[in-house]
Each structure stands twice: as C-alpha cells, then as structure tokens.
TIMARFI-127421 format. One record per residue: x, y, z of N, C-alpha, C in turn; residue in three letters. Coordinates in steps of 0.02 Angstrom, whole numbers, padded with zeros to 5 digits, always signed. Example, Ala and Ser with C-alpha at 12.3 -4.5 7.8 and 13.67 -1.06 7.14 Angstrom:
+00660-00284+00390+00615-00225+00390+00660-00165+00390ALA
+00642-00112+00354+00684-00053+00357+00645+00002+00394SER
END
This chain:
-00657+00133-01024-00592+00165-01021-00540+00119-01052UNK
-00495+00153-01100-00436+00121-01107-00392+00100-01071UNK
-00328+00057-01094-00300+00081-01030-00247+00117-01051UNK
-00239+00131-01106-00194+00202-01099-00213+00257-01070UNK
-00283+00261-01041-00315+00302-01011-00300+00299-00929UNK
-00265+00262-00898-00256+00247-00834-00209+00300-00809UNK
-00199+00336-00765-00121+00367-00767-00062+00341-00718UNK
-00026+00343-00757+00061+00300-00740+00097+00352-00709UNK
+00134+00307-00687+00200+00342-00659+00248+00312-00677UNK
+00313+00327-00666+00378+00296-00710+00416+00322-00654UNK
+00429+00235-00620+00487+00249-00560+00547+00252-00573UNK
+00575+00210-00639+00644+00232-00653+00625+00247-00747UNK
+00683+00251-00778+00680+00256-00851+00656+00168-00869UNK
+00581+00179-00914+00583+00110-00939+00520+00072-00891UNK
+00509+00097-00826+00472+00063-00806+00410+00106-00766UNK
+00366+00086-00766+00310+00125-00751+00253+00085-00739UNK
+00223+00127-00680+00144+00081-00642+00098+00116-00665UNK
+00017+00067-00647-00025+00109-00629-00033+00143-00568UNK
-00052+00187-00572-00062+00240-00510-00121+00216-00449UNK
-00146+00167-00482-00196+00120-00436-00163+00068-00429UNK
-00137+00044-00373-00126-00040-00367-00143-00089-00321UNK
-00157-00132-00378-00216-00194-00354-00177-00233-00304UNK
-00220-00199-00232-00178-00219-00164-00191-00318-00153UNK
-00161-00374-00131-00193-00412-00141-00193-00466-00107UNK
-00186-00412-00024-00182-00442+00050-00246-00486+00051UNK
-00298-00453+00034-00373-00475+00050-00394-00551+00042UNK
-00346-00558-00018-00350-00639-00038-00300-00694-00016UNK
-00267-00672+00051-00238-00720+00082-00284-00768+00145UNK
-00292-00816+00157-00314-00845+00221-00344-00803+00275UNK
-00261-00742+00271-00280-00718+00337-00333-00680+00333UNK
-00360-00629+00285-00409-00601+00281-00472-00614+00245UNK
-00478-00686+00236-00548-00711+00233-00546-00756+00138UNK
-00476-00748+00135-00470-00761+00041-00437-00839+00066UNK
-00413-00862+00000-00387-00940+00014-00424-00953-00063UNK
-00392-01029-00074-00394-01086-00132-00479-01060-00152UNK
-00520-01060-00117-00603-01076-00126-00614-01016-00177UNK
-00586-00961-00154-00600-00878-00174-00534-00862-00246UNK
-00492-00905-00276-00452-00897-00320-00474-00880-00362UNK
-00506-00942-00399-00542-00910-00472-00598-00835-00469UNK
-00624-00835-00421-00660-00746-00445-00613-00718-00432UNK
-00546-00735-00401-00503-00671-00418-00474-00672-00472UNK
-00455-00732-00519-00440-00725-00562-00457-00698-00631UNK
-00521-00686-00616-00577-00672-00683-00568-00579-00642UNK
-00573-00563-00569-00554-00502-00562-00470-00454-00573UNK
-00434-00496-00593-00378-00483-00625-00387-00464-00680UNK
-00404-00493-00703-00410-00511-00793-00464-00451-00808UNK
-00522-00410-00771-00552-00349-00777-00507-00293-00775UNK
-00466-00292-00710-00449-00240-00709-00390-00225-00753UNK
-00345-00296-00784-00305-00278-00822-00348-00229-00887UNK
-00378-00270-00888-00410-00236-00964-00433-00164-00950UNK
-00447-00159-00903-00472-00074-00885-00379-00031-00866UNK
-00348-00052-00889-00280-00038-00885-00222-00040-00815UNK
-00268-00068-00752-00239-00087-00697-00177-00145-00724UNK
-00136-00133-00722-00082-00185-00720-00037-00201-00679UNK
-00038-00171-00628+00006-00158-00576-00004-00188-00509UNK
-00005-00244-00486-00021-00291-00418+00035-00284-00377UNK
-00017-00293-00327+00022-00290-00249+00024-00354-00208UNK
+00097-00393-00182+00094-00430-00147+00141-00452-00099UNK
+00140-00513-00080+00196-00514-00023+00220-00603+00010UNK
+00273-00599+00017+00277-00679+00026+00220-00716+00100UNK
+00222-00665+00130+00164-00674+00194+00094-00664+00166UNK
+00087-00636+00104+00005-00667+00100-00004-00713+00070UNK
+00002-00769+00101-00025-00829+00065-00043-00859+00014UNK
-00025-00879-00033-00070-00896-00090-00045-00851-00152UNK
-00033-00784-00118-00076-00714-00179+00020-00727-00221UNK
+00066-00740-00220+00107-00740-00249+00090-00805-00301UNK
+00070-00858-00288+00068-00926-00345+00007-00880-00364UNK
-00063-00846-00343-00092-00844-00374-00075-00796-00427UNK
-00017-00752-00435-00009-00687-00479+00031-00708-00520UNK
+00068-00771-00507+00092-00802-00561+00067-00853-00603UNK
-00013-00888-00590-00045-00897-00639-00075-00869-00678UNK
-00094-00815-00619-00103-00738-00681-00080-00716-00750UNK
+00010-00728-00715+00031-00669-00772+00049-00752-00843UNK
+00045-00816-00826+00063-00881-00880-00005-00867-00919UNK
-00073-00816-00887-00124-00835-00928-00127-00794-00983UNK
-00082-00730-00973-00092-00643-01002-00035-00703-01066UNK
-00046-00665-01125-00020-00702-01215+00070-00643-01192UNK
+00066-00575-01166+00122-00527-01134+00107-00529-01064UNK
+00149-00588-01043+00152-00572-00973+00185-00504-00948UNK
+00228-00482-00991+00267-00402-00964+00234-00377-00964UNK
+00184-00363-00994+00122-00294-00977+00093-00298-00918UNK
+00132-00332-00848+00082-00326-00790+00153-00303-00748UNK
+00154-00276-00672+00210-00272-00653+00191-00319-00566UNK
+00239-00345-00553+00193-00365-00488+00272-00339-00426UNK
+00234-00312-00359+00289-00285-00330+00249-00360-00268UNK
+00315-00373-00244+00292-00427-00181+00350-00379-00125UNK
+00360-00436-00069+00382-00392-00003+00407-00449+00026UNK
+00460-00441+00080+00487-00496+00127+00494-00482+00187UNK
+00447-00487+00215+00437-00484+00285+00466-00535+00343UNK
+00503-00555+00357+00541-00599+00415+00513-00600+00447UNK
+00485-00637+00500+00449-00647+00577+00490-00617+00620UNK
+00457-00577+00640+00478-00528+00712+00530-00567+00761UNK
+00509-00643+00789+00517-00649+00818+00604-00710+00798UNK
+00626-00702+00724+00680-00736+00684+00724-00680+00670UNK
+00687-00618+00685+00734-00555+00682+00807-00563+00665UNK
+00831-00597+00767+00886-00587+00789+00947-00651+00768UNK
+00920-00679+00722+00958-00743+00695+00948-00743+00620UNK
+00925-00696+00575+00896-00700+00499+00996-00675+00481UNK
+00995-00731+00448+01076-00746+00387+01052-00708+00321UNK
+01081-00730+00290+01101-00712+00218+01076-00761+00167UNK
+01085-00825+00217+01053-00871+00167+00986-00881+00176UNK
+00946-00850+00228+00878-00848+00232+00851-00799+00189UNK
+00896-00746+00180+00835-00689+00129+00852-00709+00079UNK
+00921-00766+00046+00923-00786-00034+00864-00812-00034UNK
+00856-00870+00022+00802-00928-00007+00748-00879+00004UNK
+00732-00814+00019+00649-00797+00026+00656-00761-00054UNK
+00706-00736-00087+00712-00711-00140+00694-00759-00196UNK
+00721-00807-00189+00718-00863-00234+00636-00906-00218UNK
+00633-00890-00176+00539-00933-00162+00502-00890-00192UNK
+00506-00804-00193+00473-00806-00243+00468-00790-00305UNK
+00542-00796-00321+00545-00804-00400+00518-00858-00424UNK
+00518-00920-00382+00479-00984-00409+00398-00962-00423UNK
+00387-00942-00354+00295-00945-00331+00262-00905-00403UNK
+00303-00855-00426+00286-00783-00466+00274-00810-00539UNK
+00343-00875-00551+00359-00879-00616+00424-00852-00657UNK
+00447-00816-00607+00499-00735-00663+00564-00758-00635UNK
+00602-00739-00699+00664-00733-00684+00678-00676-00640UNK
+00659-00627-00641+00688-00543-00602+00639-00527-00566UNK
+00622-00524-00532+00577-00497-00480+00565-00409-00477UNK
+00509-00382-00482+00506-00312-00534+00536-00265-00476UNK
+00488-00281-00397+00499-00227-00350+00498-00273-00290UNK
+00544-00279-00249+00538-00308-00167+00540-00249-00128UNK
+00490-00255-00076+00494-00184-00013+00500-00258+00042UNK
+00567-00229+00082+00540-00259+00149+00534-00215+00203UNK
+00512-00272+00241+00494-00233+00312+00519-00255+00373UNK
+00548-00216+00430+00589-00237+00485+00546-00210+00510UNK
+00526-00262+00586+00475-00240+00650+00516-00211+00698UNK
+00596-00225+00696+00606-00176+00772+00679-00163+00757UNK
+00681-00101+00758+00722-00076+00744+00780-00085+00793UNK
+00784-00113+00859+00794-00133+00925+00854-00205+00897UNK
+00820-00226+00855+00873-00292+00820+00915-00279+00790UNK
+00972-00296+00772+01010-00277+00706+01004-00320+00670UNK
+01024-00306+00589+01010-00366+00551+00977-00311+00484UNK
+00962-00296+00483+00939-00249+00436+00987-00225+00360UNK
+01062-00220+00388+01113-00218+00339+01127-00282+00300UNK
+01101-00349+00344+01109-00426+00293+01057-00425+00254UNK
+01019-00370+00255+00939-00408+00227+00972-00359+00149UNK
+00991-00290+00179+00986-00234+00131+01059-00271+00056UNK
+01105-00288+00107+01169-00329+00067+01141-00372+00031UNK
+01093-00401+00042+01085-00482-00013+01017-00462-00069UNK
+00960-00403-00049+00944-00369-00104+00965-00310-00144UNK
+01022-00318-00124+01072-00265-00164+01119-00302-00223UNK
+01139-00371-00185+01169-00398-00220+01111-00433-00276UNK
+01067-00469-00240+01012-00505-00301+00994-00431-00360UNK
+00968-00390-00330+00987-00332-00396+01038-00345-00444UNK
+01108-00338-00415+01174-00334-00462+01147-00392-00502UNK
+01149-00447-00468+01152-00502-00540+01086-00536-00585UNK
+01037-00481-00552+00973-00485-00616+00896-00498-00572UNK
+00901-00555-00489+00862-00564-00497+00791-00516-00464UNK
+00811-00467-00420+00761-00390-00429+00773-00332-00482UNK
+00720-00301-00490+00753-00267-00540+00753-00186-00475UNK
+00695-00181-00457+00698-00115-00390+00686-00150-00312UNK
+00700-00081-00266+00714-00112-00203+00674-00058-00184UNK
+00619-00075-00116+00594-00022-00095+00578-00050-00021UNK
+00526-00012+00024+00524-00051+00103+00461-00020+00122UNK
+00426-00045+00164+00366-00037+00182+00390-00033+00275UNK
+00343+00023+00285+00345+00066+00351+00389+00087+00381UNK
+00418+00101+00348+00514+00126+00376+00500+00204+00397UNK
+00520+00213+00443+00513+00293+00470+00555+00350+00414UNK
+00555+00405+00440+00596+00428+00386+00688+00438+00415UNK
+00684+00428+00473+00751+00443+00495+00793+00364+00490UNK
+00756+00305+00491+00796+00239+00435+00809+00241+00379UNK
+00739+00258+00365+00745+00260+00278+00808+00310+00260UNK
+00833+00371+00275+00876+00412+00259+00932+00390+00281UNK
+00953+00336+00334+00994+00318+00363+01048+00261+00288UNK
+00975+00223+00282+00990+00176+00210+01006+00201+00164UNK
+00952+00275+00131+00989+00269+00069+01056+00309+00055UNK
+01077+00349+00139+01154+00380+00150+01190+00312+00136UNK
+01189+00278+00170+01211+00210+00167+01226+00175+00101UNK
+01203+00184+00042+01195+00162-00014+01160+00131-00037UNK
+01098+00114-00016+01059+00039-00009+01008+00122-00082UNK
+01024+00067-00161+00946+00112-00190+00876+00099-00179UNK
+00857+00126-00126+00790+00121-00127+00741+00170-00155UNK
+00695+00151-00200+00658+00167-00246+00604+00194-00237UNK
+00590+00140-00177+00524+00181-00163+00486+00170-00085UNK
+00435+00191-00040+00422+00167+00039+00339+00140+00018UNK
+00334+00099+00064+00255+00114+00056+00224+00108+00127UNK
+00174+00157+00133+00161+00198+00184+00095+00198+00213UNK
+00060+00188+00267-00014+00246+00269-00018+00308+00247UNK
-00086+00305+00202-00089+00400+00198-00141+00416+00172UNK
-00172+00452+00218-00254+00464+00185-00250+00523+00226UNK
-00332+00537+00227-00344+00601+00239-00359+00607+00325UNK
-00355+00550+00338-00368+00537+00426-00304+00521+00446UNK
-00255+00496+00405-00172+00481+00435-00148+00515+00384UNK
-00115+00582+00407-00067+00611+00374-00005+00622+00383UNK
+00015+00567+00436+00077+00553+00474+00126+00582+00406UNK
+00131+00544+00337+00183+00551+00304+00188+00642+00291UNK
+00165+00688+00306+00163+00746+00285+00208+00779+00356UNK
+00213+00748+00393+00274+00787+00452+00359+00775+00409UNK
+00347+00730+00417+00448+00720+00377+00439+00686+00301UNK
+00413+00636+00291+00420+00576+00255+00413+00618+00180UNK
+00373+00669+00194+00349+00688+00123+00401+00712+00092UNK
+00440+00776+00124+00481+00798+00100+00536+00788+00100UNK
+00586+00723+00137+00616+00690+00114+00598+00657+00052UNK
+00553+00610+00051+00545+00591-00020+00546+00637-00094UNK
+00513+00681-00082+00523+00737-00166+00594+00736-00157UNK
+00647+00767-00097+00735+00770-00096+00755+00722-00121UNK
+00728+00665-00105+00779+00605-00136+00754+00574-00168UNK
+00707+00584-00205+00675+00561-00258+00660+00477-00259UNK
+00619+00468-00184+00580+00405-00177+00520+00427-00195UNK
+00481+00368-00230+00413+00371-00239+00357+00356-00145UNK
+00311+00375-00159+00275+00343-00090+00199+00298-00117UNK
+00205+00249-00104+00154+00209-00111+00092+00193-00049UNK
+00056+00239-00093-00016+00255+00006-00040+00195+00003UNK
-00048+00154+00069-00108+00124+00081-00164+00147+00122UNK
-00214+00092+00145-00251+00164+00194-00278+00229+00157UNK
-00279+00199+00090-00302+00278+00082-00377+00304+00081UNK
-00419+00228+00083-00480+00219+00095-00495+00205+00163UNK
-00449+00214+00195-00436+00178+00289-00488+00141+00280UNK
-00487+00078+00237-00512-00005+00251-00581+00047+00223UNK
-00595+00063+00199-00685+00066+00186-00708+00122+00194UNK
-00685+00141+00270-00702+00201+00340-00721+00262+00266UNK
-00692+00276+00228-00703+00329+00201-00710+00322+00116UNK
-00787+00293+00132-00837+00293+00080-00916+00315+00113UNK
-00950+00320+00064-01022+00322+00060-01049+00290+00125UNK
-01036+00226+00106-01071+00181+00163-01085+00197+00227UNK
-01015+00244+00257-01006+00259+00338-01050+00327+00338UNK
-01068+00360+00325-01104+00434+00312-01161+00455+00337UNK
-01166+00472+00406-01213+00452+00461-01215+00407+00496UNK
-01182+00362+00498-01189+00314+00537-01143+00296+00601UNK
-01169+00242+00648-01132+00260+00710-01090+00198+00699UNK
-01020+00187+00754-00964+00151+00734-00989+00079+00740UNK
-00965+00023+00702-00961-00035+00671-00979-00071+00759UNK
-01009-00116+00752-01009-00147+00824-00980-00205+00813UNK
-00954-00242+00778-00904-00294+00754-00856-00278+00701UNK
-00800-00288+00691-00756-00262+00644-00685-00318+00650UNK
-00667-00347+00585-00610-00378+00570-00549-00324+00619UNK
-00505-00362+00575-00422-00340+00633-00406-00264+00567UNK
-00431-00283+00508-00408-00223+00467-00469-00144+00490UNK
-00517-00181+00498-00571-00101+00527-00530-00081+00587UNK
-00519-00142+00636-00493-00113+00679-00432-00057+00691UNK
-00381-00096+00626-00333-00025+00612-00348+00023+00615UNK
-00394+00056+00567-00421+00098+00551-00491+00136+00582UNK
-00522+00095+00648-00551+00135+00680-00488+00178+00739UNK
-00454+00126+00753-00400+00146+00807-00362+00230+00776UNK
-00375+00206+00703-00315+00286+00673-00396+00353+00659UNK
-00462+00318+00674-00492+00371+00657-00520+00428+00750UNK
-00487+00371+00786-00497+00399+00854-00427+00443+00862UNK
-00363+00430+00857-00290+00457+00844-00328+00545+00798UNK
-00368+00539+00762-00382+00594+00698-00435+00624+00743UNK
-00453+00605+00801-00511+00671+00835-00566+00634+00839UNK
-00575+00548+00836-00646+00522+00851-00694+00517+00783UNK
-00748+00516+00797-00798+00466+00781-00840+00537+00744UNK
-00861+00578+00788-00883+00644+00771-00850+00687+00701UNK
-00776+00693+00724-00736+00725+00681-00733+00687+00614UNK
-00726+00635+00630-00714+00566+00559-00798+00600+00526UNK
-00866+00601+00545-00917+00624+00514-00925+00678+00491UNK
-00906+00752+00520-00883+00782+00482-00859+00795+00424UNK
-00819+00766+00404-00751+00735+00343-00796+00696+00301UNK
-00816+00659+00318-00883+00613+00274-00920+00642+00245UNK
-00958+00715+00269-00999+00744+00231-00972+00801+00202UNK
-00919+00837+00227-00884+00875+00167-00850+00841+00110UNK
-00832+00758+00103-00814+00709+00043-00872+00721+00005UNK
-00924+00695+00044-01003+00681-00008-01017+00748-00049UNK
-01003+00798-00011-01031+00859-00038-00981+00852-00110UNK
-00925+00874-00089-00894+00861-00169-00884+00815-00209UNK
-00883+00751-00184-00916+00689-00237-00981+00724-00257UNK
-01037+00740-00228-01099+00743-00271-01086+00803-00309UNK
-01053+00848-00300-01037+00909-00343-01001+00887-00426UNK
-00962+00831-00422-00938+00800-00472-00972+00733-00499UNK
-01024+00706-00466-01054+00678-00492-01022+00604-00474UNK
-00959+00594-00413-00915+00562-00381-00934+00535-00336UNK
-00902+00491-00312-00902+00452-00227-00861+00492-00182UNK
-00882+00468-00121-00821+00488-00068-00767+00458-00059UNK
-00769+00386-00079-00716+00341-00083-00652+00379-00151UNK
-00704+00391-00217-00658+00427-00279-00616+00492-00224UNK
-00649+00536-00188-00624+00575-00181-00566+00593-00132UNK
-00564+00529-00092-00532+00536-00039-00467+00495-00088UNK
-00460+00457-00113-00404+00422-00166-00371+00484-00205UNK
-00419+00507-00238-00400+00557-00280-00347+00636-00253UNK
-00379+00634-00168-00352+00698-00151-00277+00663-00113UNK
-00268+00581-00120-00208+00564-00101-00159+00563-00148UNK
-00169+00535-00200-00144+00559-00277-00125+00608-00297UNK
-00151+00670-00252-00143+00726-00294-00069+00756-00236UNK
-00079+00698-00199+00008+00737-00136+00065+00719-00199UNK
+00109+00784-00195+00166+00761-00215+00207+00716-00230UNK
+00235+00660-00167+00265+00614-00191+00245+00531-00177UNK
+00154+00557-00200+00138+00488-00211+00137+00478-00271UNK
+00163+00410-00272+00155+00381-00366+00079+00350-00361UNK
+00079+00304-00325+00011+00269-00308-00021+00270-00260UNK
-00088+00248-00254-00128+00218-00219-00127+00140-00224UNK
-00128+00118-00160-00154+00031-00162-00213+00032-00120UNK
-00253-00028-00190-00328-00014-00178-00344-00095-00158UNK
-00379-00121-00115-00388-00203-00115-00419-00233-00174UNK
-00402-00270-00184-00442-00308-00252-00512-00338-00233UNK
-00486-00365-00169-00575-00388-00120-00603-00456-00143UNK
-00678-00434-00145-00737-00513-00167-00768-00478-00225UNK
-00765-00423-00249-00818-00383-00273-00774-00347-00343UNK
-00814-00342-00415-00778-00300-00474-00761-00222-00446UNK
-00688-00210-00445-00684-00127-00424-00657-00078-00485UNK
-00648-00119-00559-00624-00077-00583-00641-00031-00596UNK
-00734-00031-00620-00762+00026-00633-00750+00080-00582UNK
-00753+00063-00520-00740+00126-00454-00670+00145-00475UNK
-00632+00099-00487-00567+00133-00479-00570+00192-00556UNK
-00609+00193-00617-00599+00229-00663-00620+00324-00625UNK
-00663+00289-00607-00706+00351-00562-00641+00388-00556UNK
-00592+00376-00508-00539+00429-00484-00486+00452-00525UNK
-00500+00415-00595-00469+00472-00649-00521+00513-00688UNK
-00552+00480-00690-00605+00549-00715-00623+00604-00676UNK
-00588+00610-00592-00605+00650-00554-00553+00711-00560UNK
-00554+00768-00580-00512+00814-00555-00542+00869-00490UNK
-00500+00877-00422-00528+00924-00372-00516+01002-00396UNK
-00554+01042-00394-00536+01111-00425-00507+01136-00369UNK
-00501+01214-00366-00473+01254-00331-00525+01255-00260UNK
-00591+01260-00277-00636+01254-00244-00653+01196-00171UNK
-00631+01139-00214-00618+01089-00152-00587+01088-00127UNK
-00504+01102-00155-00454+01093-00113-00474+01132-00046UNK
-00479+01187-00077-00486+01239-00024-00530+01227+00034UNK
-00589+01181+00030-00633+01172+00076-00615+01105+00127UNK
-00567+01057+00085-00530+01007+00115-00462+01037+00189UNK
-00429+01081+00133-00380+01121+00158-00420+01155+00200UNK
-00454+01206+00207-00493+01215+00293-00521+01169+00329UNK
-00529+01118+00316-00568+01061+00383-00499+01039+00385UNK
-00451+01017+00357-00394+00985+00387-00338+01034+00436UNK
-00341+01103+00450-00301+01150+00485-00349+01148+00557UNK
-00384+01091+00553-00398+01075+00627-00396+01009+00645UNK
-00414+00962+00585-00407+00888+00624-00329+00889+00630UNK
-00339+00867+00705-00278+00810+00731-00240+00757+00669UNK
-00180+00761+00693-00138+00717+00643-00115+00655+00697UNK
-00133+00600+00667-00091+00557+00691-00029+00556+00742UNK
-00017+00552+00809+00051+00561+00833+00108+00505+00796UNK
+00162+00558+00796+00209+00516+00781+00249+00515+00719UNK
+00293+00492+00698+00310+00458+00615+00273+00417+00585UNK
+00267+00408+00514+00224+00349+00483+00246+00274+00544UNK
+00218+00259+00565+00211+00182+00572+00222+00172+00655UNK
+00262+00216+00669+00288+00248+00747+00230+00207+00788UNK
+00167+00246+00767+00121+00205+00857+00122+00121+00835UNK
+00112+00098+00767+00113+00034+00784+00172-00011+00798UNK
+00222+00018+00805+00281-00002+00825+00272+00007+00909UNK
+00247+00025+00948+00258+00040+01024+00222-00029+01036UNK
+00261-00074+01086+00233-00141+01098+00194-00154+01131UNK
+00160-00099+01192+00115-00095+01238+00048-00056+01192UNK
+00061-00048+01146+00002+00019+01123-00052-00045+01092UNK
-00116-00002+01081-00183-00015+01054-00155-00026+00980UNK
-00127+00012+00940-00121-00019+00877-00063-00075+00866UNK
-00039-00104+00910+00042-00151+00896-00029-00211+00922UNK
-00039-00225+00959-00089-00282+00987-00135-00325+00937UNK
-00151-00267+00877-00203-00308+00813-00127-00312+00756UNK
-00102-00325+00762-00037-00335+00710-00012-00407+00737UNK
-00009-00447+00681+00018-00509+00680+00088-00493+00669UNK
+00142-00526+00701+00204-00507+00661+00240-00574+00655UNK
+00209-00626+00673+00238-00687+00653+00211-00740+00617UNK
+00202-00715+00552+00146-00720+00486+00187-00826+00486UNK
+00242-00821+00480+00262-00859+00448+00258-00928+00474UNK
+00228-00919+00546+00237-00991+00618+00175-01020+00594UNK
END
C-alpha cells in the first residue's frame, strides 16, 4: 500500500491525519515498554510511516513515548510529514493548586521532549470535575495557541455537557478523544451528535477494547490473568451484557471478516470508522509489526448486508450506562479502582 492510499481526514484547512493512529501508551514503563523496548519501536515507526501511518499518539504521562517521537521525527529527511498529538494530564491529586505557570512549563516540556517549535494537537484531561481549575488550564492553551506554540486544542474524556460548556465558553476545541467500539457505545447517547453540530472530530479508542475483539477471543472462556488495560475492557464487556453476549458479537465479526476475506479485529475498527464523527481510530503500536493489519481496514468496505446484521445484534446489546467516561469517573466504582490518576508521583 501507498500511503496515499491510507485515508485522511482534515481537521482544519491544511492539516490532516491518518485515520489510524499509532496509539503509543503501550511503550511507556507503565505498560510493559521502557528504554530496553525503544529501538523495535523505532524500526516499528519507520514501517508504518512508510505504509502511510503518520499520525502518532502521545502524552506527557507516558513516559518516554514523547523523547521517543522526537527522535523519530530528527530521523524522517521531512519531519512535517508525521503529525504527533500528545496530552496534559495533571495529577488528580495537584488538581486543586495547578497555576498557570504549571501548564506553561508542561507546554514547554514538551516542546523540548518532541523537538518542535508548535506543538500540532494537545488534548487534556481533568479527573474531577468537583475541582475548579479547568478555565487556567483552558486560558494558557488558548493563549500558547495565539502565539504559535500549539497549533490545535482538543481533550480526552470530557462528557458532552463540559465539553459544550467549553466550547460556549470560547475555548476552540477541535477535537475529544473518547471510548468507542462496538461493546461501548456510550458516545452514541449525546457525544455523537453534538459533535457533527459543532463540528468536533472524535478520536475512538477502545475500538479493539484492548484485543477483546479479535480472532483470538472466539470461543474462548474469560482471561484468568489480565493487565490493568484487559481489565478495562473486561469490566466494559460485562457493562455490554457479559461474557456470553461479548461471544455472540465475536462470531457474527468472524462471519463477516471471513465473508471479506477480513479479521474481526479489521471489522470491528472499520465499523467504528464508518460512525459519523469519527476522524480516527487509535490503534496501539505494541511489541509486534501492525501495519500490515492496519491496511486490512482500508481495504475493508461493510456492505448493506453487514451493516444490517451488526445493526440487528446491536438493538439488543446493552449500552454502557452513562456518558462517555461517566462510570470511570465514580470513585467507589469497579472501573475508577484500575485507573492510575497520579501518573506523575
């Protein structure tokens, strides 16, 4: 595949992603990456650019993955041909004391870590809405915009009744990034259709819920050990009707992957892609080459035929309670308990 063959989206005039983006949590400490695991990611960069992935995902809380995307982009002869979006996440627990001069210096750490003068896309993220502080964070990437050094502003897990709150407010935000797959369709109660109104993009993660919905799981009974990320994602496949229902869904994927000659993993990406106001998918970059999988889900088109057979098994699974992000925000609940929120101690 080329990579003019990839398909883009174009969040403002002038700038434009791939519609796959190389998620690139996996290679922090916390999830099993670090110094040892750099170089195969670096030789896995350098694949998927060429297969036309240019578009990375990162964040000042994953460790490492910001210096590592900026040796990345000193190695590319056009470093502009890559776009990298990072994130500023504050510690939950610095909430109620975060200044003005703390989000310059997190702005400016990683303009260093990256390399760049302008920083392409920052999303942040607030854990409790219970704090205030949210208007100093939104003021000082509003202002680093004005004088060059973001170029877009976007936020990761914001409900939809904040998010609308902000951009009444004036704050341009560009874009959310969200859960959203075919087992969490939380964003399809509000989030969706605010976004087409105000013309935010939505960036799915989860859209493979960690693995859960590939090949691999397809008969089989639940994981008897599982990291803190399965765990997300078994917790949201019990929220979706259990263990049973999740199998179900597995073999109506396979059926139409094998009908196309596809995976279940292609298909479940592909039928997130195909929602309205997603621009992308974020896919993990991992231990393992994914670009070839990731070509798979443009060569996939669902006909009338699948939708339709997707669209009847889903007018019975259970949806997620809540707004996007809602249960893991409740401080007593099963999903707030596997969430670190003080990345930075």
């Amino acid at each position: 595949m080329q990579m003019t063959d990839v398909e883009r989206a174009e969040l403002v005039p002038g700038y434009s992603i791939a519609r796959v983006i190389n998620g690139c949590w996996q290679l922090s400490p916390d999830h099993g990456g670090g110094p040892d695991s750099h170089k195969g990611a670096l030789r896995r960069f350098s694949e998927l650019f060429d297969h036309g992935f240019t578009t990375f995902d990162c964040a000042d809380i994953y460790e490492g993955t910001e210096e590592l995307l900026g040796r990345f982009r000193r190695s590319l002869a056009r470093p502009d041909r890559i776009q990298v979006h990072t994130k500023y996440v504050p510690d939950k627990k610095s909430l109620h004391k975060l200044s003005a001069t703390d989000v310059d210096a997190a702005i400016d750490r990683s303009l260093r870590r990256l390399g760049v003068d302008c920083l392409d896309l920052v999303q942040f993220h607030w854990w409790s809405y219970d704090v205030p502080g949210i208007e100093t964070v939104t003021e000082r990437l509003t202002y680093a915009q004005e004088v060059g050094k973001i170029r877009l502003i976007g936020v990761t897990n914001f409900d939809t009744p904040h998010l609308r709150q902000m951009i009444e407010s004036g704050v341009p935000v560009i874009s959310v990034q969200t859960q959203y797959s075919l087992i969490d369709r939380r964003p399809e109660k509000l989030l969706a259709d605010y976004a087409v109104n105000s013309g935010v993009h939505l960036f799915a993660y989860g859209a493979l819920a960690g693995g859960f919905l590939s090949d691999r799981y397809v008969g089989e009974e639940p994981p008897s050990t599982m990291n803190r990320s399965l765990q997300k994602y078994r917790l949201m496949i019990e929220e979706a009707g259990g263990w049973d229902e999740y199998q179900r869904l597995l073999r109506l994927l396979r059926t139409i992957g094998e009908k196309h000659s596809s995976t279940v993993a292609n298909v479940a990406a592909r039928w997130v892609l195909d929602r309205t106001p997603v621009a992308a998918v974020i896919l993990g970059v991992g231990r393992k080459p994914r670009a070839e999988d990731y070509v798979g889900i443009f060569e996939l088109s669902l006909d009338a035929e699948d939708c339709q057979a997707i669209e009847a098994y889903l007018q019975d699974q259970p949806v997620p309670a809540g707004d996007i992000y809602e249960l893991e925000r409740a401080p007593e609940g099963e999903h707030a308990k596997i969430i670190k929120t003080n990345l930075r101690a």
